[in-house]
C-alpha positions as CSV (number, residue, x, y, z in Angstrom):
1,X,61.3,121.0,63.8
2,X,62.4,121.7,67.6
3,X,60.0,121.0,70.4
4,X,59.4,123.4,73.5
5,X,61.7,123.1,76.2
6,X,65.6,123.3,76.5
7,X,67.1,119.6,75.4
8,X,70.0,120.1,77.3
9,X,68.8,121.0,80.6
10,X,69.0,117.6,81.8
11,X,73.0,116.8,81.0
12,X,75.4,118.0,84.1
13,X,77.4,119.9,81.6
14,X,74.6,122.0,80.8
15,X,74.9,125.6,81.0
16,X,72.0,126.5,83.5
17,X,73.4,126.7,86.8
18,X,70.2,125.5,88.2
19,X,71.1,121.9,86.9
20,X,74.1,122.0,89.7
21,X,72.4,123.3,92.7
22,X,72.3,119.7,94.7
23,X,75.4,118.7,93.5
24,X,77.9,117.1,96.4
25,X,81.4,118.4,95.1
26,X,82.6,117.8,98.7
27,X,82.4,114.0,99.4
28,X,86.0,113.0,98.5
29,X,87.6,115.6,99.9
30,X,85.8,115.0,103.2
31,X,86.8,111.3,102.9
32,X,90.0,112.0,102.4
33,X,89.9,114.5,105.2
34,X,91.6,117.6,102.8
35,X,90.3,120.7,101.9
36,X,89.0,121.4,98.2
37,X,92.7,123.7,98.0
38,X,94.8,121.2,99.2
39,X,97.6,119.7,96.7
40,X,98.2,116.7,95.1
41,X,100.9,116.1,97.3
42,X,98.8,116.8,100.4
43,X,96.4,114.4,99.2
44,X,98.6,111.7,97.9
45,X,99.9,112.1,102.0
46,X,96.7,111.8,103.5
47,X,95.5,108.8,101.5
48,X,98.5,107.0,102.4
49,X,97.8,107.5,106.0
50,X,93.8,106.5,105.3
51,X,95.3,103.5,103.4
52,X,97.2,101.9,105.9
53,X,94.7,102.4,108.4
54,X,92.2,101.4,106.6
55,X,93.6,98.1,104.3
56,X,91.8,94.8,104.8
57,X,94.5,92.9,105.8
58,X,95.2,95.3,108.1
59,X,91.8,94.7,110.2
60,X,90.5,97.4,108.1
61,X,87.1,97.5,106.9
62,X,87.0,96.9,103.2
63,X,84.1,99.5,102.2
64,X,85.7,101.9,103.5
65,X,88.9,101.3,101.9
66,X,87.1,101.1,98.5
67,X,85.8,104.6,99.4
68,X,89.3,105.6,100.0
69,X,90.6,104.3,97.3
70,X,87.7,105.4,94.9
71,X,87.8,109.5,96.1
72,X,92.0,109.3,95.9
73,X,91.3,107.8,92.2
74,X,89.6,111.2,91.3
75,X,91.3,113.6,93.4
76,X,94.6,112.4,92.2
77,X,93.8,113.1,88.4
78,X,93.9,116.5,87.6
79,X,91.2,115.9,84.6
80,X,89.2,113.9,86.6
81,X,89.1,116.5,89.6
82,X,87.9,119.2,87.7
83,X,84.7,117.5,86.6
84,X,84.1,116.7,90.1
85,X,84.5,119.8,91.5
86,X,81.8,121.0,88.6
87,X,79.5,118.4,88.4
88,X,80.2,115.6,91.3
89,X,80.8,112.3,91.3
90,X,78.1,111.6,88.7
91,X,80.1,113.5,86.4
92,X,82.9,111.8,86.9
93,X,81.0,108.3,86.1
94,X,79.2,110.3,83.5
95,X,82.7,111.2,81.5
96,X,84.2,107.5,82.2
97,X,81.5,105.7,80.3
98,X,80.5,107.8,77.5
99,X,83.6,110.1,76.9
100,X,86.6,107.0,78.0
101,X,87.0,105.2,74.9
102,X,87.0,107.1,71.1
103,X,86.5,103.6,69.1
104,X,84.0,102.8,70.8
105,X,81.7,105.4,69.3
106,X,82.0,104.0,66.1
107,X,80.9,100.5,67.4
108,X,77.9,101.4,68.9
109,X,76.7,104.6,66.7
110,X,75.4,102.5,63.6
111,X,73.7,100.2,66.5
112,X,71.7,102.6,68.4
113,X,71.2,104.1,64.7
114,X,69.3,101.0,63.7
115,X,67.5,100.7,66.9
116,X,66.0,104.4,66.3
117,X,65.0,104.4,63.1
118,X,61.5,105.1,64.2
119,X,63.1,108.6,65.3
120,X,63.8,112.2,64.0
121,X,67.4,112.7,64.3
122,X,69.5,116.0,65.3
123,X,73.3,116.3,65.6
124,X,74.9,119.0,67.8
125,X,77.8,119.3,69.0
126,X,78.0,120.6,72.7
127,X,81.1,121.3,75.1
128,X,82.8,118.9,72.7
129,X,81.3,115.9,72.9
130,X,78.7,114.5,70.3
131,X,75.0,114.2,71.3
132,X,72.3,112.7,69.7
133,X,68.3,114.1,70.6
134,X,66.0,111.6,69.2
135,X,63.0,113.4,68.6
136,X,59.9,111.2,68.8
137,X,57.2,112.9,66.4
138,X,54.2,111.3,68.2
139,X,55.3,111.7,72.3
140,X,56.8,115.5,71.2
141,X,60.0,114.3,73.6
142,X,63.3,114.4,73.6
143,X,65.9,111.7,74.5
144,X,69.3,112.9,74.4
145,X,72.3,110.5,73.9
146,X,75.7,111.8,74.8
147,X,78.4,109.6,72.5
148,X,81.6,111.8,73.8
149,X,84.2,113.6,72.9
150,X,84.1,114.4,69.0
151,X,87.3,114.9,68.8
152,X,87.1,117.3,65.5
153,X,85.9,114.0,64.2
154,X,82.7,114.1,61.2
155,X,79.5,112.7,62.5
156,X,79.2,110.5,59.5
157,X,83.2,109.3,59.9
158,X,82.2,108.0,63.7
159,X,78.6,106.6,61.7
160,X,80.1,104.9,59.0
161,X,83.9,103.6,60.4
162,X,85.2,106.2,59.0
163,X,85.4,106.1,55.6
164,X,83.8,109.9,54.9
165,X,86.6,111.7,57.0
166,X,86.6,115.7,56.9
167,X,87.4,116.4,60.4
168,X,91.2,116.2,60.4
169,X,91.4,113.7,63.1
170,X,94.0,112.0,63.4
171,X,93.4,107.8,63.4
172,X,96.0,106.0,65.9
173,X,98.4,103.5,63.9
174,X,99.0,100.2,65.2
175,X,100.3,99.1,68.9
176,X,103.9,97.0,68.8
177,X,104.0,94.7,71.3
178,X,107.4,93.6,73.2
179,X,107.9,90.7,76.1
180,X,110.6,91.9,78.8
181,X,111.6,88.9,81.2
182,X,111.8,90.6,84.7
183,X,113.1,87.8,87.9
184,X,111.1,88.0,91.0
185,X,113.7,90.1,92.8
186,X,112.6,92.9,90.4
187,X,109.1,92.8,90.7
188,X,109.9,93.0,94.7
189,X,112.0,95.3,94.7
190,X,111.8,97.8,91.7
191,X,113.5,98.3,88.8
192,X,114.9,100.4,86.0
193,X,115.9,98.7,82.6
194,X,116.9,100.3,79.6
195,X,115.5,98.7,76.5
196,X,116.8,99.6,72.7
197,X,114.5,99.4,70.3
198,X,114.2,99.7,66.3
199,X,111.3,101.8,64.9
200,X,110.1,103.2,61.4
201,X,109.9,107.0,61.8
202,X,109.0,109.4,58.9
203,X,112.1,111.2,57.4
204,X,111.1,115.2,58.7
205,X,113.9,116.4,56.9
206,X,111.5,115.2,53.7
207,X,109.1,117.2,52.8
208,X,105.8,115.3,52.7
209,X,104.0,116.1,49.5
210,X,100.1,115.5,48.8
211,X,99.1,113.7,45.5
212,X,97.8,115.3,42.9
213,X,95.5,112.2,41.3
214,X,93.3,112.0,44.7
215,X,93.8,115.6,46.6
216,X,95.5,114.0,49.3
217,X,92.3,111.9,50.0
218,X,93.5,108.4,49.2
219,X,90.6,107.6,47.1
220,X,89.4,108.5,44.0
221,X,85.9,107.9,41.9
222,X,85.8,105.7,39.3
223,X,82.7,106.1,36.7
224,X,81.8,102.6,35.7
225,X,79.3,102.0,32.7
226,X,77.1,99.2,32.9
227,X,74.7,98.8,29.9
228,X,72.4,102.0,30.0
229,X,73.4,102.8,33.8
230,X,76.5,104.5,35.2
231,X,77.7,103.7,39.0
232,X,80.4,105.7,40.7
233,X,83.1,103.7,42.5
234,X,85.2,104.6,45.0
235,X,89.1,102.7,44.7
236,X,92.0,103.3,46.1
237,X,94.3,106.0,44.7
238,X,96.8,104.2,42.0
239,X,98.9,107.1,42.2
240,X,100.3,106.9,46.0
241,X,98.6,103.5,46.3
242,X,95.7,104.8,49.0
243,X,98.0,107.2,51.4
244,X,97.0,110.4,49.7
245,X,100.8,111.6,50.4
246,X,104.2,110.8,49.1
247,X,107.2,110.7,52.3
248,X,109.9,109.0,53.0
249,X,110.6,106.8,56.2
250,X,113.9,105.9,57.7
251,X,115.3,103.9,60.3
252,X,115.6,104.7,64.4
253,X,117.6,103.5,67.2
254,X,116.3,104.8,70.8
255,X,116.8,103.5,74.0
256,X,113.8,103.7,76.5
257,X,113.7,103.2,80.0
258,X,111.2,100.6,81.5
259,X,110.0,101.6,85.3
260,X,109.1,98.5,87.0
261,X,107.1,99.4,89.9
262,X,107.3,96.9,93.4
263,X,104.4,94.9,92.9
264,X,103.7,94.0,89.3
265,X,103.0,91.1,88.2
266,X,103.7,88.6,85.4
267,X,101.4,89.5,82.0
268,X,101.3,93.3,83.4
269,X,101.9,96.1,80.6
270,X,104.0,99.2,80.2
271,X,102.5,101.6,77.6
272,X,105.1,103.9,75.6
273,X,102.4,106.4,73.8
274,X,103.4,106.9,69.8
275,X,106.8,104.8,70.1
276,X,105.3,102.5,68.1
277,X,106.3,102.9,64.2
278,X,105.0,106.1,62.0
279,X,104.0,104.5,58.9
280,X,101.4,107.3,57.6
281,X,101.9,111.4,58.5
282,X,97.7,111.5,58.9
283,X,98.2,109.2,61.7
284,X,99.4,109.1,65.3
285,X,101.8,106.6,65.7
286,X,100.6,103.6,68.0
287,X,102.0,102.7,71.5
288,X,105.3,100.4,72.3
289,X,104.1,98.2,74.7
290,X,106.2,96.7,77.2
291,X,104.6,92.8,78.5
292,X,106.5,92.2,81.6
293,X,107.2,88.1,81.9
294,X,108.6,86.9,84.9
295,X,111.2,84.5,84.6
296,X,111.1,80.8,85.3
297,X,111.9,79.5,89.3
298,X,114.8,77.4,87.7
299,X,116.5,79.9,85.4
300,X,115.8,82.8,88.1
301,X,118.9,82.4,90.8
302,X,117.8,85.9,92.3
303,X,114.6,84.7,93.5
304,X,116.4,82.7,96.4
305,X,114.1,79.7,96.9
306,X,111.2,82.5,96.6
307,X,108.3,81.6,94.7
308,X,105.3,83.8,94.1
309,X,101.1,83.1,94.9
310,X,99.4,87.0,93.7
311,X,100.7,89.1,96.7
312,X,102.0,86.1,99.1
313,X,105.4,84.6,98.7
314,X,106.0,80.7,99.3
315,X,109.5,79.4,100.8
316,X,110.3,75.5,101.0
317,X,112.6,74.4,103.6
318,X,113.6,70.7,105.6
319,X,113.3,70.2,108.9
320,X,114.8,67.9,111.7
321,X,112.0,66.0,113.6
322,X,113.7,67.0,116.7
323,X,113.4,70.7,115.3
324,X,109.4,70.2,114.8
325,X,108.9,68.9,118.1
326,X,111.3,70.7,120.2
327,X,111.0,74.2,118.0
328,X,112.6,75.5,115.0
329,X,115.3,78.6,114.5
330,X,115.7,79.7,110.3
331,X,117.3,82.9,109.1
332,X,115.9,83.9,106.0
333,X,117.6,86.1,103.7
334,X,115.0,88.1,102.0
335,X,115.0,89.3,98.1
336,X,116.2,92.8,99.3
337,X,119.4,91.6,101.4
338,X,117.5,91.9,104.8
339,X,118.3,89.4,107.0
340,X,115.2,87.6,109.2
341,X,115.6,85.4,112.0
342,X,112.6,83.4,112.1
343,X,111.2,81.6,115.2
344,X,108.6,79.0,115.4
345,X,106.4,79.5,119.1
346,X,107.6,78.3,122.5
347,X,106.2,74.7,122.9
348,X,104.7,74.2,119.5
349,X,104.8,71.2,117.8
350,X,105.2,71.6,113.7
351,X,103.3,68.9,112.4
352,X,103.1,67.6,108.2
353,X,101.2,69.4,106.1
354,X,98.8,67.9,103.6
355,X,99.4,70.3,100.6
356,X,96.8,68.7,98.7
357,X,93.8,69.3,101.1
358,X,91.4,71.7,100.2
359,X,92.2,74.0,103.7
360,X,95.6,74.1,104.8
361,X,97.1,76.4,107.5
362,X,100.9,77.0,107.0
363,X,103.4,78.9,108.7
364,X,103.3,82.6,108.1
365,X,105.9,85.2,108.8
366,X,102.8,88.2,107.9
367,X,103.7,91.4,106.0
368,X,106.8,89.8,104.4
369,X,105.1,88.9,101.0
370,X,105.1,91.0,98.0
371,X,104.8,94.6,97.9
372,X,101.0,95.4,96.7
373,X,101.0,97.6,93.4
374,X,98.2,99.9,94.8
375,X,99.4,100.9,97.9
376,X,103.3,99.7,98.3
377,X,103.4,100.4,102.0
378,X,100.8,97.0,102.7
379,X,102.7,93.8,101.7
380,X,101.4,90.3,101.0
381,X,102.6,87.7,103.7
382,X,105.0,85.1,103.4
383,X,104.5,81.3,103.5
384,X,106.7,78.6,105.0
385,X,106.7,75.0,103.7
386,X,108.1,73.2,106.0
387,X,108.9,69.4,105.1
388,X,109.8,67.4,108.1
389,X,112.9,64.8,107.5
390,X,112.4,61.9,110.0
391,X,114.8,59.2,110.8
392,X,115.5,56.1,109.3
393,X,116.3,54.3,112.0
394,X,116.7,54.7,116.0
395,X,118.4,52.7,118.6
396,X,116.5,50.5,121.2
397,X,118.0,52.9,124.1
398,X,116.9,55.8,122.0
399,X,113.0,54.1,121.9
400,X,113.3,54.0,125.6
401,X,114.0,57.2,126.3
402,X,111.6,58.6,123.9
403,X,108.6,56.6,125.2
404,X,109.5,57.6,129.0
405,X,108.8,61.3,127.6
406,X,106.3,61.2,124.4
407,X,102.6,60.6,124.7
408,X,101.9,56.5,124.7
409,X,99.3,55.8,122.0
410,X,95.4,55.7,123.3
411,X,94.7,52.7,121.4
412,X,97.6,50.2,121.4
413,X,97.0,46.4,121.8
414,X,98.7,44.5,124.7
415,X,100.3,41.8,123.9
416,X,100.4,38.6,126.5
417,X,102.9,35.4,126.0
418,X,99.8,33.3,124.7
419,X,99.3,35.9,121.9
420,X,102.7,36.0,120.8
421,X,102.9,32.2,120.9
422,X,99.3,31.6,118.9
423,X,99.6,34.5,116.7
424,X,101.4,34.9,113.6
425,X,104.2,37.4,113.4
426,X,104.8,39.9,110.7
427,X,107.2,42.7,110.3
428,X,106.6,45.6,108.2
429,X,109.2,46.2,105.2
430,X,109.2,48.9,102.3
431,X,107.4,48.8,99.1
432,X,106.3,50.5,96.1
433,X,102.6,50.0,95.5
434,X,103.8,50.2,91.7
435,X,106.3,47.8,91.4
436,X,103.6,45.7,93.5
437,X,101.1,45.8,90.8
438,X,103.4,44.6,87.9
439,X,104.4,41.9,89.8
440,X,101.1,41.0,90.9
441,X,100.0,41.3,86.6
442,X,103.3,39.0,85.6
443,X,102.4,36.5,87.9
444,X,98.5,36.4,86.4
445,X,100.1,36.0,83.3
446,X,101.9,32.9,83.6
447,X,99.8,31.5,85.9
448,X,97.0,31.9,82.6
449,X,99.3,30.5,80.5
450,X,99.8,27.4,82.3
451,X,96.5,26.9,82.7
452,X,96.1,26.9,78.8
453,X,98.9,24.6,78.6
454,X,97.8,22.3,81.0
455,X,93.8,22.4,79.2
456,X,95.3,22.0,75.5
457,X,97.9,19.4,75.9
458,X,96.9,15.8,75.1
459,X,97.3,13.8,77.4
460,X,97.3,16.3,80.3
461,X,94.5,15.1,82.2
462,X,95.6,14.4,86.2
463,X,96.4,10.8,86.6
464,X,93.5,8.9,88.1
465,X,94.2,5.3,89.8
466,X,92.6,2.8,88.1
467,X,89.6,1.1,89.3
468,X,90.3,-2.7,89.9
């Protein structure tokens, strides 16, 4: 039972032409300022120049870099570009969320299958991707739900987990994951490593053979009697103990080569599609995935002092109080061997920093942070901490000299020869507040004590004179 109308017409990878009339297929190329010919290289160049010019921390404005970035994202992919150039930015968005991710059909079929139970059901598959019309007998209307690509895979297999499969899709085996430690000099400046590692792989050299007891299926029936009933079972095969083949498996040695691109981070991943181990010749062997851990500040003598804040490097280093209020000269050799001679401004005074406070400023030498993975030509900033050393002790000349040319305080007493007779006379000294507190708790202790000694001792009362 098919309603009037054409159920398709309203999908943008329908066949009428009409359904693509209004569609823009020329945004992003405009935004990039290419024509629809131009090639990836040509793009990739012009989106570089957009980038820079456009990059927040550049003064850019950020909506427009977003834009930037978004119609470079699309262009750039060859997959992606084609849908745009067909059905516009909506197919794009159209294909990422119902065609991007294969499992998820099978989590959210049995779902919207519950929710529509109401409905009259029709499977077709269109332009390789599986939609669903819900027919609703009473309203005479469909409402079409595109569930993606299908992959050669059975409408009941992506219903039911599985577990009826007639396609010949292949499932994906599972991901093996591996932690690489990478120092920060890496992760600023690039880097190649090679990385060996041991996989299962089926023996090809082995002809796989199909069993016999299941058809290659993996399962078999099993007719259980129960009293005057008789229930069909479905078990695993016996035979080749649920693989539905017979093959051998061997062990493999490779070496791989891990790109680290300036910019990533710690906890970033490196796919390696099908390196993972074959352990069944129905399925595609899963990824080797490479988890990128940056080493620890202490064990990481390459990072030079550097320590790194998302994009932004941090650099401790003492000063001189003569050097924060007369000015302050640092070379700074970088995580790339450059050599920076950093200044701090004519007549500045560096004053201490109060790392703790919720807002901060610190001294900046900008665009000498980390390399950002998006676009490598816009780098973080980096961050100076400077700790000031003072002096522990100065001459009475050298006092002189420095109150003849420093500020005198706004608010300090004066002092006349009746005051310094009358008044008592202390001297500051050094202390920890710590060590203050025991001692301040030792002494409450004994001076309780005494007092209970003094209470419970007969006897102890204070001598009175006796009244004549």
């Amino acid at each position: 039972m098919f309603f009037g109308g054409d159920p398709f017409e309203d999908f943008a990878g329908s066949g009428s032409s009409g359904g693509r009339g209004d569609v823009d297929t020329q945004k992003f190329y405009d935004i990039l300022g290419v024509s629809k010919d131009a090639t990836s290289s040509e793009i990739k160049k012009a989106f570089r120049k957009l980038a820079i010019k456009h990059h927040p921390d550049k003064g850019g404005d950020a909506d427009k870099f977003k834009e930037i970035t978004r119609a470079y994202e699309v262009l750039s992919d060859d997959e992606k570009r084609q849908r745009y150039d067909r059905y516009g930015e909506e197919g794009v968005d159209q294909e990422d969320i119902t065609c991007g991710n294969r499992n998820s059909n099978r989590d959210n079929f049995p779902r919207a299958f519950e929710a529509q139970l109401s409905f009259v059901w029709f499977f077709v598959i269109k332009s390789d991707c599986l939609i669903v019309l819900l027919a609703d007998a009473d309203s005479e209307k469909f409402s079409p739900l595109l569930l993606g690509p299908s992959g050669g895979m059975d409408v009941f297999d992506m219903m039911f987990g599985g577990g009826a499969r007639r396609g010949g899709g292949k499932r994906k085996g599972q991901d093996i994951s591996h932690v690489l430690e990478v120092s920060l000099a890496q992760f600023y400046n690039g880097a190649t490593r090679k990385l060996a590692i041991n996989r299962v792989v089926i023996d090809r050299s082995v002809p796989v053979k199909t069993c016999n007891a299941c058809d290659g299926q993996g399962v078999v029936i099993k007719v259980v009697r129960m009293g005057p009933m008789i229930q069909r079972v479905r078990q695993a095969c016996p035979q080749c103990n649920g693989q539905g083949q017979s093959f051998k498996t061997k062990k493999s040695k490779e070496v791989i080569e891990v790109h680290i691109q300036k910019g990533m981070k710690d906890g970033q991943q490196i796919p390696f599609r099908g390196m993972a181990d074959e352990t069944d010749p129905s399925e595609e062997p899963g990824d080797f995935i490479v988890v990128l851990k940056q080493k620890a500040p202490q064990k990481d003598a390459a990072a030079k002092g550097f320590t790194r804040k998302g994009n932004d490097l941090y650099l401790r280093r003492s000063i001189t109080l003569l050097e924060a209020l007369t000015g302050y000269t640092t070379i700074i050799d970088h995580m790339d061997d450059r050599k920076l001679i950093v200044k701090s401004g004519k007549g500045e005074v560096i004053k201490p920093v109060d790392l703790a406070a919720e807002k901060h400023l610190l001294k900046c030498v900008k665009g000498e942070g980390m390399p950002s993975p998006q676009n490598q030509f816009v780098c973080g900033n980096l961050f100076l901490v400077l700790d000031i050393v003072f002096p522990d002790k100065m001459s009475e000349n050298a006092c002189k000299k420095l109150a003849t040319i420093l500020p005198h305080p706004k608010n300090a007493p004066k002092i006349t020869s009746k005051m310094d007779k009358e008044y008592e006379h202390h001297q500051l000294v050094d202390m920890d507040p710590a060590e203050s507190m025991k001692s301040q708790e030792s002494y409450g202790g004994f001076r309780e004590a005494y007092d209970e000694d003094d209470e419970g001792f007969p006897g102890s009362q204070r001598v009175q004179c006796a009244q004549q």
